[in-house]
C-alpha positions, 0 to 999 in steps of 0.5 A: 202146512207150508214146507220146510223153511231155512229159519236161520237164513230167514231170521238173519235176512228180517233183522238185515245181517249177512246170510252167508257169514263167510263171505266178504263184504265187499261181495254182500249186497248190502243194499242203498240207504234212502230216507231210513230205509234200506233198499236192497234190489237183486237180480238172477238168471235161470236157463233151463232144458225141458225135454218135454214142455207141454207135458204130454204123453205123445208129440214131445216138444223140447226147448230151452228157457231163460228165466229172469228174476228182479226183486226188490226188498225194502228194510225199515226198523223203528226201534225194535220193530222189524219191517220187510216189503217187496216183491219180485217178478219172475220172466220166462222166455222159451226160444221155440214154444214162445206160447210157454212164456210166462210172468209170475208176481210176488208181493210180501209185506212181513215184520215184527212187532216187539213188546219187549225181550220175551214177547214179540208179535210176528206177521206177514201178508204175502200174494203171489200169481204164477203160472201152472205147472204142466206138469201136475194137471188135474185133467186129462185135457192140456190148455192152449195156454200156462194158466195161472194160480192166485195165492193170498195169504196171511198170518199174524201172532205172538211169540214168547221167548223163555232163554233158548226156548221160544213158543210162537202161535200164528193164526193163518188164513189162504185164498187160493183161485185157479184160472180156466182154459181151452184144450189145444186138442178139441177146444173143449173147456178145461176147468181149474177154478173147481179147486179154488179153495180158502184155507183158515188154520193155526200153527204152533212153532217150538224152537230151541237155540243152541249156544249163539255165535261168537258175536252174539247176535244170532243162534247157529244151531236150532232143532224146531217143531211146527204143529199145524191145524187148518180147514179147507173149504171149497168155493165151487159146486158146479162142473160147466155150469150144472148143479154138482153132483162129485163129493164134497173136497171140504177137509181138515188136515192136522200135522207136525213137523219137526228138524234141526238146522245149523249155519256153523261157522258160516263153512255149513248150511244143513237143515234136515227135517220130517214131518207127517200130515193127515188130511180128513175129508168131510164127505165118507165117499172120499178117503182120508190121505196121510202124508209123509215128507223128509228133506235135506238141504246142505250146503259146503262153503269150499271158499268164500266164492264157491258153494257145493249145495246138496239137496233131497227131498220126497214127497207126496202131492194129491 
């Protein structure tokens, strides 16, 4: 089940309202108009220590990065519909381990289609291609090289709207591919692509609005449930090229998530949430895994300049 969303935020950016409430106008990016759509392009910049880039466990090798992110996002409104496309690249630059820099790459196309005021039809195609963390192998062996992670996923239902309440229903499916490499110690073939894997499931999300803000436009507090079934199947039988012999990784998990989030007054951002996942293999020679997750994300405006964010979380990674 995908992790915990800032729904509020989300919604205001889909429909092109400000997402920090409290800040002025003149320092919003409220985007270029051209041809009846809404270009809206933005730019950061990242610069972090790792004291340990390779992820080894001897010879650590320390180094600062420069991570710059360009993006841009196009908004079209026909009618009552809701179109949103884009995409960005993320560009990693390391100043000693040059053979750590790395591009990722993100596609979206997402929207909304409205039937009238109680039913709607969301969707969404987004693709992405990002280099693996170094810090979460599934081998003993270390690649010469970032190996990347190919992600395509889509989603598409119906949501039904009763006053506060709204039910939506969303059929998902994910293709996920693992590139392979070299170990930098022996040379020997490092295999990723034995977890490339697609995943077809369903979601049910409950959300219930509290009053909405003094505009009207849009609810500042929401307590929300996502209840998730999905199946993973394996594309792969075979390790370096022989017949397989491991257990079958076929599975089927199932899971809620429930929370509550507030954007009051434009001064707090808060969403804080739980959620439990069980995942059940196929094969009886593997057990089955449950996992557990709480997150906090909060957020102060002091002014309308400065922001004190606070966040936490825990997790479990198989």
């Amino acid at each position: 089940m995908p992790a915990f969303s800032q729904q509020l935020r989300e919604e205001r950016r889909l429909l092109e309202l400000g997402v920090d409430k409290r800040t002025p106008a003149d320092y919003l990016n409220q985007g270029k108009k051209m041809g009846g759509f809404i270009l809206v392009p933005k730019l950061t910049l990242h610069t972090i220590y790792d004291s340990n880039v390779l992820a080894t466990n001897n010879n650590e090798k320390s180094d600062v990065s420069m991570l710059l992110t360009p993006s841009l996002n196009v908004q079209k409104k026909y009618g009552n519909h809701v179109f949103v496309f884009g995409g960005e690249t993320e560009i990693e630059r390391y100043i000693s381990q040059s053979g750590e820099n790395s591009e990722a790459y993100k596609g979206y196309l997402r929207g909304i289609l409205e039937g009238n005021s109680r039913w709607q039809f969301p969707f969404s195609a987004i693709y992405t291609q990002k280099p693996r963390s170094r810090s979460t192998p599934v081998t003993t062996l270390t690649p010469t090289e970032r190996l990347n992670i190919n992600t395509f996923h889509v989603d598409a239902g119906v949501t039904r709207r009763f006053n506060r309440l709204s039910l939506t229903l969303l059929g998902e499916y994910t293709d996920i591919t693992y590139e392979d490499g070299v170990s930098l110690d022996s040379g020997a073939p490092v295999i990723f692509s034995d977890d490339d894997r697609t995943r077809t499931g369903a979601k049910l999300k409950l959300r219930y609005d509290f009053p909405r803000d003094s505009a009207g436009n849009q609810a500042e507090h929401i307590l929300y449930a996502n209840i998730g079934y999905g199946q993973s199947e394996y594309k792969r039988r075979q390790f370096f090229g022989q017949g397989f012999t491991g257990p079958d990784a076929d599975n089927t998990d199932m899971g809620i998530l429930v929370g509550f989030e507030t954007d009051y007054k434009g001064l707090v951002f808060a969403n804080i949430g739980a959620g439990f996942i069980r995942k059940i293999y196929d094969d009886p020679l593997l057990n089955n895994i449950n996992t557990y997750d709480l997150t906090a994300d909060i957020a102060y405006n002091l002014t309308p300049k400065l922001t004190l964010n606070a966040m936490a979380e825990r997790s479990i990674d198989q």
